[in-house]
ZAMARGU-4260 file (C-alpha; in steps of 0.2 Angstrom, whole numbers, plus 5000, padded with zeros to 4 digits):
<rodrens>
0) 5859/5739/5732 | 5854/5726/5743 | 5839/5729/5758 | 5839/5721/5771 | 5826/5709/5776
5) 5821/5721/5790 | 5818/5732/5780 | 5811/5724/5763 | 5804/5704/5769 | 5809/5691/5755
10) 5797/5687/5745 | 5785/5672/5747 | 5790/5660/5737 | 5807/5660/5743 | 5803/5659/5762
15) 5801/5644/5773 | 5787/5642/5786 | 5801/5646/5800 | 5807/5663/5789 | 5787/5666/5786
20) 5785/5664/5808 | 5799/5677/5812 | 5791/5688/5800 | 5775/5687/5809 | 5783/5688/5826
25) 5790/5706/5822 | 5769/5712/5822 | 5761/5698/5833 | 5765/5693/5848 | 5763/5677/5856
30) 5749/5663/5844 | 5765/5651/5838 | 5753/5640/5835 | 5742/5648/5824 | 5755/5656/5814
35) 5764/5640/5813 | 5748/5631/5802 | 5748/5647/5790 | 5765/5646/5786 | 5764/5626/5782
40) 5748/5634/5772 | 5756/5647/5765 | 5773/5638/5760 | 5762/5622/5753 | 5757/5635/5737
45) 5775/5637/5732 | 5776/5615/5734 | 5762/5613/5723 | 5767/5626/5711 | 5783/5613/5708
50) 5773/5599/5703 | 5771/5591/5687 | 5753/5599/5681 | 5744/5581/5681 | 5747/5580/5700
55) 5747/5598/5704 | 5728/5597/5699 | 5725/5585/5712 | 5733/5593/5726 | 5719/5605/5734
60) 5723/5619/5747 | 5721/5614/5767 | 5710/5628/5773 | 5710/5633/5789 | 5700/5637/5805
65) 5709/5650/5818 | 5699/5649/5835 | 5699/5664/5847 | 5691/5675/5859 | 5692/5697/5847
70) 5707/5706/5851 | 5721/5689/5851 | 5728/5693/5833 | 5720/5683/5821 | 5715/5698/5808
75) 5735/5704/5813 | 5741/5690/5805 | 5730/5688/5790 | 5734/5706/5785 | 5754/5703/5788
80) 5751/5688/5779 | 5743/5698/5764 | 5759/5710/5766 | 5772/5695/5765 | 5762/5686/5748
85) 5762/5694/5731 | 5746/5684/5727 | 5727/5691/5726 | 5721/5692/5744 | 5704/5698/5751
90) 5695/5698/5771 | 5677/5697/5772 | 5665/5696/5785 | 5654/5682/5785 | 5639/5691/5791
95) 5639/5701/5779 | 5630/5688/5767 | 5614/5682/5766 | 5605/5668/5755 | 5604/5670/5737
100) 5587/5678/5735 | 5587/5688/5749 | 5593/5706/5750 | 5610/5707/5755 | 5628/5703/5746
105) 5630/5685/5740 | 5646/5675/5745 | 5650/5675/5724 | 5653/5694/5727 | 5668/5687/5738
110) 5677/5679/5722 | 5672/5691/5711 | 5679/5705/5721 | 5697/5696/5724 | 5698/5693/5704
115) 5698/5711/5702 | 5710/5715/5717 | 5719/5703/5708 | 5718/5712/5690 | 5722/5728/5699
120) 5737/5721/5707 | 5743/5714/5689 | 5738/5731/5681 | 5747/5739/5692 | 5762/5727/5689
125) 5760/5732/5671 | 5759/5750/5671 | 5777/5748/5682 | 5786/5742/5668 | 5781/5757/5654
130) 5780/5770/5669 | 5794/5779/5659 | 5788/5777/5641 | 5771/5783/5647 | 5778/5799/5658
135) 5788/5803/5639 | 5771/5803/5631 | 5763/5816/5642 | 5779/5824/5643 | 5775/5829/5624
140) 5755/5830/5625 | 5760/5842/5638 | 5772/5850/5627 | 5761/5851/5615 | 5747/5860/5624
145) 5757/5874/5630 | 5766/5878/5614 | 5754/5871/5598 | 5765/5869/5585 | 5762/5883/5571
150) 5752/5880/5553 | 5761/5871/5541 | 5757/5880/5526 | 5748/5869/5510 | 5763/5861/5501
155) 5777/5864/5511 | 5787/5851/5520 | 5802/5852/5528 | 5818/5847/5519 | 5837/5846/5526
160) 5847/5864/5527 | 5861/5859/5516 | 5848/5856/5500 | 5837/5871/5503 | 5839/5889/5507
165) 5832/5898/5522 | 5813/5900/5521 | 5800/5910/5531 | 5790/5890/5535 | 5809/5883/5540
170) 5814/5898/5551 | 5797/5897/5557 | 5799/5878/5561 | 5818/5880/5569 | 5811/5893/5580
175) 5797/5884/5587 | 5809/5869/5590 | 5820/5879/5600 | 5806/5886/5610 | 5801/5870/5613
180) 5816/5864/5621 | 5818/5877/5631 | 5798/5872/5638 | 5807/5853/5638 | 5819/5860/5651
185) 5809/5871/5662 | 5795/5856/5662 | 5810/5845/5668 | 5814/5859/5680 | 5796/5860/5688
190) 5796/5879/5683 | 5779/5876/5675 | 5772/5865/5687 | 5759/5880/5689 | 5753/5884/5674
195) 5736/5880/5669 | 5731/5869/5654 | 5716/5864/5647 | 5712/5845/5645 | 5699/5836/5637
200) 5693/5821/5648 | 5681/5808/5646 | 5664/5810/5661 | 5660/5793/5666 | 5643/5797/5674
205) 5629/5785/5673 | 5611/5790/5670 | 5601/5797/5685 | 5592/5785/5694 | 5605/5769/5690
210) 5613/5769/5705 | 5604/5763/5720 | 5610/5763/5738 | 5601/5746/5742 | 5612/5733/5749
215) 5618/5720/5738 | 5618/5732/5722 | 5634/5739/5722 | 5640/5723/5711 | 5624/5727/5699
220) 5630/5745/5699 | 5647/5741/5695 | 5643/5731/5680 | 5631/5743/5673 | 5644/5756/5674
225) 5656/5747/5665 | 5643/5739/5651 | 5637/5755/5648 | 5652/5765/5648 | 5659/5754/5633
230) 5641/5754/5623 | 5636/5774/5628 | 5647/5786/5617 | 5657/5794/5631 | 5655/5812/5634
235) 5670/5822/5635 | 5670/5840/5645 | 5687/5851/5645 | 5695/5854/5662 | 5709/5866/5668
240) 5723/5860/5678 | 5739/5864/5684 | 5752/5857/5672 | 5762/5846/5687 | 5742/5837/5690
245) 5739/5836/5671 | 5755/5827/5668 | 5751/5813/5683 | 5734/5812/5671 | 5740/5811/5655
250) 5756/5798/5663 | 5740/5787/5668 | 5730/5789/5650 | 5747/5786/5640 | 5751/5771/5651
255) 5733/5762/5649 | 5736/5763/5631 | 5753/5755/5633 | 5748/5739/5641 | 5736/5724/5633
260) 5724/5721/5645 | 5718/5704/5640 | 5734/5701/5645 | 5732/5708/5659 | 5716/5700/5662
265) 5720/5683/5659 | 5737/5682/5671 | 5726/5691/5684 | 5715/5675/5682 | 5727/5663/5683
270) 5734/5672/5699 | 5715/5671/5708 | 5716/5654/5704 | 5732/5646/5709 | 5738/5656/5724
275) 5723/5668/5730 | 5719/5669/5748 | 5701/5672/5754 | 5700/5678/5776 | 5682/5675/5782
280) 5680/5682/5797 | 5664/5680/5809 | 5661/5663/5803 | 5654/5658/5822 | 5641/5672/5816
285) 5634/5659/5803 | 5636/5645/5814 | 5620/5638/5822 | 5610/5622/5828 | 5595/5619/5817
290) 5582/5621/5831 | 5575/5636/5823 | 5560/5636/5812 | 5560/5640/5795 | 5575/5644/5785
295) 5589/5656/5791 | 5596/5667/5778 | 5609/5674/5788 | 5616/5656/5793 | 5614/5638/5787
300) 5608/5647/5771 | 5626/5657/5769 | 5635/5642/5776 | 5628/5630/5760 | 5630/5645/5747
305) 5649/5645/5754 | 5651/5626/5752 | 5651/5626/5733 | 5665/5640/5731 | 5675/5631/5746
310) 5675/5614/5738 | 5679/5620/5721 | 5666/5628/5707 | 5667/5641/5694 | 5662/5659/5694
315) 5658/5669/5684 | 5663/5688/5684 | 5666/5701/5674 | 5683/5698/5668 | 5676/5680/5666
320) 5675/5662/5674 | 5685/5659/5690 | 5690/5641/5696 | 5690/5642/5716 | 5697/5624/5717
325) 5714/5631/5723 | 5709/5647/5732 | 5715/5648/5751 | 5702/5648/5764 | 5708/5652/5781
330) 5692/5654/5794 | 5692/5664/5809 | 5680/5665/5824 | 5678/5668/5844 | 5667/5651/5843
335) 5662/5658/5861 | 5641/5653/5857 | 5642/5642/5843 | 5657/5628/5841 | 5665/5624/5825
340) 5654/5608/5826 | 5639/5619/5823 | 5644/5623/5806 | 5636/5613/5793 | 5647/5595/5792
345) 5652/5598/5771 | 5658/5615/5776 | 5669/5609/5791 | 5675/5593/5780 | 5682/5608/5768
350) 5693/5616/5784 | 5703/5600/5790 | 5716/5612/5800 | 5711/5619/5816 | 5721/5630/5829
355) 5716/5640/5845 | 5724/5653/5850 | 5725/5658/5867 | 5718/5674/5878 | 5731/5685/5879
360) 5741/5689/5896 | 5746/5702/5904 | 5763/5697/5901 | 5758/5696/5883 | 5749/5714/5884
365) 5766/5721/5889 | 5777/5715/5873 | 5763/5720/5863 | 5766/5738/5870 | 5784/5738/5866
370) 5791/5723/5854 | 5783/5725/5838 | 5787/5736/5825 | 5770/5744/5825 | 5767/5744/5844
375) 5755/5756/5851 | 5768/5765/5863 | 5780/5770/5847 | 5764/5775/5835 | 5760/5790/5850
380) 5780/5792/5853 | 5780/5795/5833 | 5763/5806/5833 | 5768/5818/5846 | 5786/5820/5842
385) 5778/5830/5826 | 5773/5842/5841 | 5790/5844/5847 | 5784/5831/5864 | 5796/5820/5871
390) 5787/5806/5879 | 5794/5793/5889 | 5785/5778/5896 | 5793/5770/5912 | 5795/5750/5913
395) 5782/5753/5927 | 5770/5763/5917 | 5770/5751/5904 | 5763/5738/5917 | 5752/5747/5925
400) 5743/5752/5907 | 5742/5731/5904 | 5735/5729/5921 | 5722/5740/5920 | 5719/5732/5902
405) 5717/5714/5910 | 5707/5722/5924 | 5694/5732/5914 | 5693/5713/5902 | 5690/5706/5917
410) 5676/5715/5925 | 5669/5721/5908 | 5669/5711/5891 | 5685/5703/5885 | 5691/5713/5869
415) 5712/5708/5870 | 5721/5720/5864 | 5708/5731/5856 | 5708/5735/5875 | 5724/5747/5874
420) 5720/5757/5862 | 5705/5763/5871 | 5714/5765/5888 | 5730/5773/5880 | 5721/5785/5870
425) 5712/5791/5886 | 5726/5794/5895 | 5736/5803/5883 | 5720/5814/5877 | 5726/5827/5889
430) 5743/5828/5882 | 5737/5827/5864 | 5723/5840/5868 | 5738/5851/5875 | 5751/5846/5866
435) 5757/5865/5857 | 5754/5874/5872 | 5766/5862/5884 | 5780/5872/5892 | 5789/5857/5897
440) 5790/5845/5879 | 5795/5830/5887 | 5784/5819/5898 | 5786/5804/5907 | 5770/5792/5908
445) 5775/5782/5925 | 5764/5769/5936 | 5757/5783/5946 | 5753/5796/5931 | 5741/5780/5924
450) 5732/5777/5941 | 5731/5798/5943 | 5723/5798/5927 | 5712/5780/5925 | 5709/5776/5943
455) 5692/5785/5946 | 5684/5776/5929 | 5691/5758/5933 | 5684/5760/5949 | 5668/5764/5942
460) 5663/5750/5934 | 5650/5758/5924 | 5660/5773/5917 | 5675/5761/5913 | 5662/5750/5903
465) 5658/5764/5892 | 5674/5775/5892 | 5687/5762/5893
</rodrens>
């Protein structure tokens, strides 16, 4: 059957940038221009991918910049556009690197962790398509477990009825068949779901004293456990389970011995390469004049250790080298100290499209409240209605939240949107404290029901600056 695109977007490569827009206008409100420039982005993949190969080479990806004050929707729209792609998609922050040989992550870790998203993505692809084939295998390993078949005894095997008579080992045989499809049926049934079984699974645990909890090792710890989980003799231990849990188990183990993972690993690789999408966020965190003394580590030195990876290098990770020249950059920063200017000129020649968004309205706060298919008003609406709670919010209501939102921007810091959650959890933290033991189930949240229950804290400037 046919979804509807409401309900199930097109895929990528069959959208253009205006069908990629609308998408995006269904979560955020308002940014035309930003999400304008990252469906041109977006829908120049699929153009190169129709090249001829000598020119598709030459084509590289036009990374971007988005500009705006926290809370305007420039992480909403890289995480809708990592819903609509089908291709290997990772968000960083980049003040979470430092300079290579300094303590902290190096910006290779970014590649390396997309790469195996991206295997993960393809594994999972994979495990999809002999899903059924796998659940038959466990269904018999399970089988198997719960009735063993009985001792063949030394130089017997089993011949067809019509040429030999009845023998204890048949009759033996033939019942043990017919127990086990009736264990078939009941298994089908869930009857046995309960029972316990006893498994033999592999313990994966590294050696005491490998694994350290200093920042930037967790890549060092992940390649140690892989290295020495292939060269250690595994140890095994027995488990017990229910059978409904040990067949998820075994469906996993049977399906991992299904697929062919260099095949898995090299498509994985070609997908990093040619469509996958990294989101730096924070990059005004790395931005900086150089009037300091010294070297920074946690800026001009990140920015120049980025540079290679933007402009095109090869990495090298565990599943092997990774070519960045066609990975998707897109950039995002409030820019409200530094300037983009202030980022090092190789790194800004590598993001040639820049778009500002705008503060966000009250207007603007209103239909993010209401319009999209994730607002704010219909997650509570949904939460509370599990309580049995009927709540309503008046036209009026509704603007009187986004005015206190503006107001409380205004006179405190500027966090857009961010701002509602804080004031709309604080005043329905009454109601969802209470919620069981309300007599009346439906409430109606109206202007004067906000100002009842926010006035005194906006008018305190200091309590609203730490509650609201």
């Amino acid at each position: 059957m046919e979804q509807t695109p409401a309900e199930h977007p097109q895929k990528l490569d069959t959208m253009t940038p205006r069908q990629i827009v609308e998408v995006l206008d269904r979560y955020v409100i308002g940014q035309r221009d930003a999400k304008r420039m990252v469906a041109i982005a977006l829908r120049n993949r699929w153009r190169r991918q129709q090249l001829n190969p000598e020119l598709r080479e030459e084509i590289y990806p036009k990374n971007i910049i988005m500009i705006g004050p926290t809370g305007v929707g420039k992480t909403e729209i890289s995480r809708r556009v990592s819903k609509l792609a089908d291709a290997p998609f990772i968000k960083v922050e980049a003040s979470k690197f430092t300079e290579v040989g300094y303590v902290g992550r190096d910006v290779e870790s970014i590649i390396r962790d997309l790469t195996e998203l991206s295997v993960n993505m393809v594994k999972s692809a994979y495990l999809e398509k002999v899903q059924k084939k796998a659940e038959e295998m466990a269904e018999e390993r399970i089988l198997d477990l719960l009735l063993p078949p009985p001792p063949a005894t030394p130089g017997f095997e089993q011949k067809e009825s019509s040429e030999f008579p009845e023998t204890p080992d048949k009759k033996k045989l033939d019942t043990h068949e017919s127990t086990r499809t009736k264990l078939r049926a009941q298994l089908k049934e869930g009857k046995l779901d309960n029972r316990l079984v006893e498994l033999e699974v592999k313990d994966r645990g590294l050696p005491v004293g490998i694994i350290s909890n200093i920042g930037g090792m967790e890549d060092l710890e992940n390649n140690l456990r892989d290295m020495l989980g292939g060269m250690l003799p595994g140890k095994k231990k027995n488990r017990r389970m229910k059978v409904s849990e040990a067949l998820k188990f075994l469906s996993q183990e049977e399906g991992q011995k299904l697929i062919d993972m260099e095949e898995v690993t090299k498509e994985a690789i070609t997908r990093t390469e040619q469509s996958g999408m990294v989101f730096l966020d924070e990059v005004d965190k790395i931005a900086g004049k150089e009037k300091h003394m010294g070297p920074d580590i946690s800026r001009e030195g990140v920015q120049r250790d980025l540079l290679p990876i933007v402009e095109g290098s090869t990495v090298n990770t565990k599943h092997g080298p990774v070519r960045t020249d066609h990975i998707l950059f897109i950039a995002a920063g409030a820019f409200h100290v530094a300037k983009p200017s202030d980022l090092i000129p190789e790194l800004q020649g590598r993001f040639p499209i820049r778009v500002e968004l705008e503060p966000l309205t009250k207007e603007d706060l209103i239909r993010i409240l209401t319009e999209p298919r994730n607002a704010l008003i219909k997650q509570y609406q949904a939460l509370l209605g599990t309580e049995g709670i009927s709540l309503e919010f008046t036209p009026d209501g509704i603007e009187e939240i986004a005015s206190t939102a503006v107001q409380v921007n205004d006179r405190t810091e500027n966090i857009g949107a961010r701002r509602l959650f804080t004031i709309v959890e604080r005043l329905l933290e009454d109601i969802s404290f209470k919620a069981q033991d309300l007599e009346d189930k439906k409430v109606v949240i109206h202007a004067q029901y906000v100002q009842d229950h926010l006035r005194d804290i906006v008018k305190d400037q200091d309590l609203s600056r730490f509650i609201l």
